[in-house]
N, C-alpha and C positions, 0 to 999 in steps of 0.2 A: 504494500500500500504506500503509496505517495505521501511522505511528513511534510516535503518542502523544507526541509533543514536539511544543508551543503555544509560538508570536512574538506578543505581544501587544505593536505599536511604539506608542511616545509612550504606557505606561501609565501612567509617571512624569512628573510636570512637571518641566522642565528647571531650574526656580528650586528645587526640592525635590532636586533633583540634585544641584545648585551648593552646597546648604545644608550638605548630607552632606558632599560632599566638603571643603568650608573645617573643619566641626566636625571630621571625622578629622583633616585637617593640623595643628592645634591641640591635638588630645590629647595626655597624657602616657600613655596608657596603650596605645599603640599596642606591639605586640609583633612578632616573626621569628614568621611563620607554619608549623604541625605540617601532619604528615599523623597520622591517628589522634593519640596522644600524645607523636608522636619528632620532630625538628626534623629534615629533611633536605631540602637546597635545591637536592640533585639531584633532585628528587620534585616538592618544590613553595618554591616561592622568592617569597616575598611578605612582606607586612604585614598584619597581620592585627589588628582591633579586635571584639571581642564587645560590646556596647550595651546588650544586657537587662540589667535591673536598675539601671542608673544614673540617678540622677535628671536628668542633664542631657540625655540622651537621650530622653526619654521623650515629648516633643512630637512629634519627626520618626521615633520609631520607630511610634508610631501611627500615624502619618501612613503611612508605608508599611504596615503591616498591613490599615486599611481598606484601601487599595488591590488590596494583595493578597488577598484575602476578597473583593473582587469576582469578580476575574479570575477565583479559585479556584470560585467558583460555575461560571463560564461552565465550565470545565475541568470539571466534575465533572457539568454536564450533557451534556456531549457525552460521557463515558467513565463511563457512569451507575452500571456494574457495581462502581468503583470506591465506588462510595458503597451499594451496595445486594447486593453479592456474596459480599465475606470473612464481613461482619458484618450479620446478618437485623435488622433494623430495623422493629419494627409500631407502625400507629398505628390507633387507633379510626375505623371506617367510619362515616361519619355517619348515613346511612341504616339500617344495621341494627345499628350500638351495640357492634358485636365487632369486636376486634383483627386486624386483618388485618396481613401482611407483605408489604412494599415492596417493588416487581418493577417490571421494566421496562414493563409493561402496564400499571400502575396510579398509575404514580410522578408521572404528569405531573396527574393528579387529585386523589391523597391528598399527594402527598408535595412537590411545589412549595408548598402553597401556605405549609409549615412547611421550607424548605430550610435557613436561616440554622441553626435547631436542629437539624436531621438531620445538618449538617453537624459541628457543636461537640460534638454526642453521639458522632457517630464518630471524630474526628479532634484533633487539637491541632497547634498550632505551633511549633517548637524554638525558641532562641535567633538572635534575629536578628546577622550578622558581617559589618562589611565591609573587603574586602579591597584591596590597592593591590598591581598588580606592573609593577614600575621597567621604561622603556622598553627595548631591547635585551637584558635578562636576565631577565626575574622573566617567570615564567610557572608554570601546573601541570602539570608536565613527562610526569610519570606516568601513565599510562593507569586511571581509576579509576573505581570508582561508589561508590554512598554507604549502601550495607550491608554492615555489617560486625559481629564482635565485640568491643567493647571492654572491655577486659579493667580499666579505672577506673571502669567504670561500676556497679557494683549490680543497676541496674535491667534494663542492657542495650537503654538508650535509643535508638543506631544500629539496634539490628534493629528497633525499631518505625516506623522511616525507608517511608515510601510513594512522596513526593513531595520533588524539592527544586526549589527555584526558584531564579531570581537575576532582579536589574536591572542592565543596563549605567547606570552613572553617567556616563559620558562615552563621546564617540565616538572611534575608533580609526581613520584612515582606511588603514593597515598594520599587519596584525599584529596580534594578541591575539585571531584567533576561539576561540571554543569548537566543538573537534571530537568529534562523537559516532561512535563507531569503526564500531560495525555498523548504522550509519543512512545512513554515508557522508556525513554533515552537517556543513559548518564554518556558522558563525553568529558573524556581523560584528557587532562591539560600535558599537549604536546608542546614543545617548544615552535615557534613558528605555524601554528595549524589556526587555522581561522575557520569560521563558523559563520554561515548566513542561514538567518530563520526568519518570519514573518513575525511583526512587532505584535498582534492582535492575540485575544485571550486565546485563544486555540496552541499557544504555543508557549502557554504559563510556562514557567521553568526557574529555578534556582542555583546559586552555586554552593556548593556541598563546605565544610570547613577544611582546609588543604592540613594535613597531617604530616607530611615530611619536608616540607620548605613553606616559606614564604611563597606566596604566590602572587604574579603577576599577571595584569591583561591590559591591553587597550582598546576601548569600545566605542560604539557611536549610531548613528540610526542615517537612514535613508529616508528620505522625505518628498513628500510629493510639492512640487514649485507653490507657489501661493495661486489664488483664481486670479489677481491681477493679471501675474507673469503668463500663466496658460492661456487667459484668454481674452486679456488686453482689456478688464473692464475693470471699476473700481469696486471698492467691497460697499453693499449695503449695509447701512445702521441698522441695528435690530427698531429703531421707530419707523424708518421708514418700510417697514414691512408689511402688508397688509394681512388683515385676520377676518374669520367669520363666526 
């Protein structure tokens, strides 16, 4: 049966791993990791670093983004719907000069051979975080997924949540899988192995408390463009809405 959760092992070089992990040990700006906006370490008990935006990160956050923009192709042609389903996407048929819409039928024709922009057009990347939980206690205890309403947000960023990813930065030889509840999947932290699953409750999951090291990851979600970007209009106020 189809989970739609992708093991892409050794996605990450091990030296890009190692890099990650010494620049996190070194920050000052490492923090007690939240669940939403609340700090509860019966929940989730970590260390938690956000990277976007820092200028000293921005070599090795790149560096993982291309990587992740590959995989993410591969993902996105195996689960095409995702890229071709919520949001109708046309591009000009060469042959006859008219706009056609991108379908499973047609995609591996019109719509490969521009994937890199199909994809950008639809989708975006959150803030890249990576997180550290302490051998014997630090784990995310709590059974969760990764949409939600965030009630700091404005925008209401979490519900645009599709996709989230992680890499294992280090290997775990006890302890620290990530459990996916109704996949019945644990998932052993390999050094370099990255993980794509679908952000919605269907694919609640937690991570276990890592038992023989510290444990390392860097995580982040896929996100569908705003209705602005998609489709060139501005957002409605909830007043100006009409009701009956």
């Amino acid at each position: 049966m189809v989970d739609f959760i992708e093991i892409y092992d050794r996605a990450l070089d091990p030296s890009l791993c190692n890099a990650i992990i010494q620049s996190f040990e070194a920050s000052d700006k490492v923090h007690r990791g939240r669940t939403g906006q609340a700090l509860d370490i019966t929940k989730k008990d970590s260390y938690d670093l956000m990277i976007t935006g820092y200028k000293e990160w921005q070599t090795l956050e790149s560096q993982v983004m291309n990587v992740t923009f590959n995989y993410l192709k591969i993902y996105l042609r195996k689960y095409l719907f995702a890229l071709v389903g919520a949001v109708s996407t046309g591009l000009i048929e060469p042959q006859t000069n008219q706009v056609v819409t991108l379908n499973a039928d047609n995609f591996e024709r019109l719509g490969e051979p521009h994937l890199d922009a199909i994809i950008q057009k639809v989708y975006r990347r959150d803030v890249l975080k990576i997180q550290k939980y302490i051998k014997g206690s630090g784990g995310y205890h709590h059974w969760h997924s990764e949409i939600y309403p965030d009630p700091h947000s404005p925008a209401e960023e979490t519900l645009h949540r599709v996709l989230y990813f992680q890499y294992y930065l280090n290997t775990i030889e006890s302890g620290g899988e990530t459990e996916f509840f109704y996949q019945n999947l644990k998932i052993k932290p390999e050094q370099g192995r990255l993980v794509i699953a679908p952000a919605g409750f269907t694919h609640t999951h937690k991570g276990h408390i890592p038992q023989s090291d510290h444990k390392y990851i860097i995580t982040s979600w896929i996100l569908f463009q705003p209705a602005e970007t998609l489709y060139g209009v501005q957002r409605r106020s909830p007043s100006a809405s009409s009701g009956s």
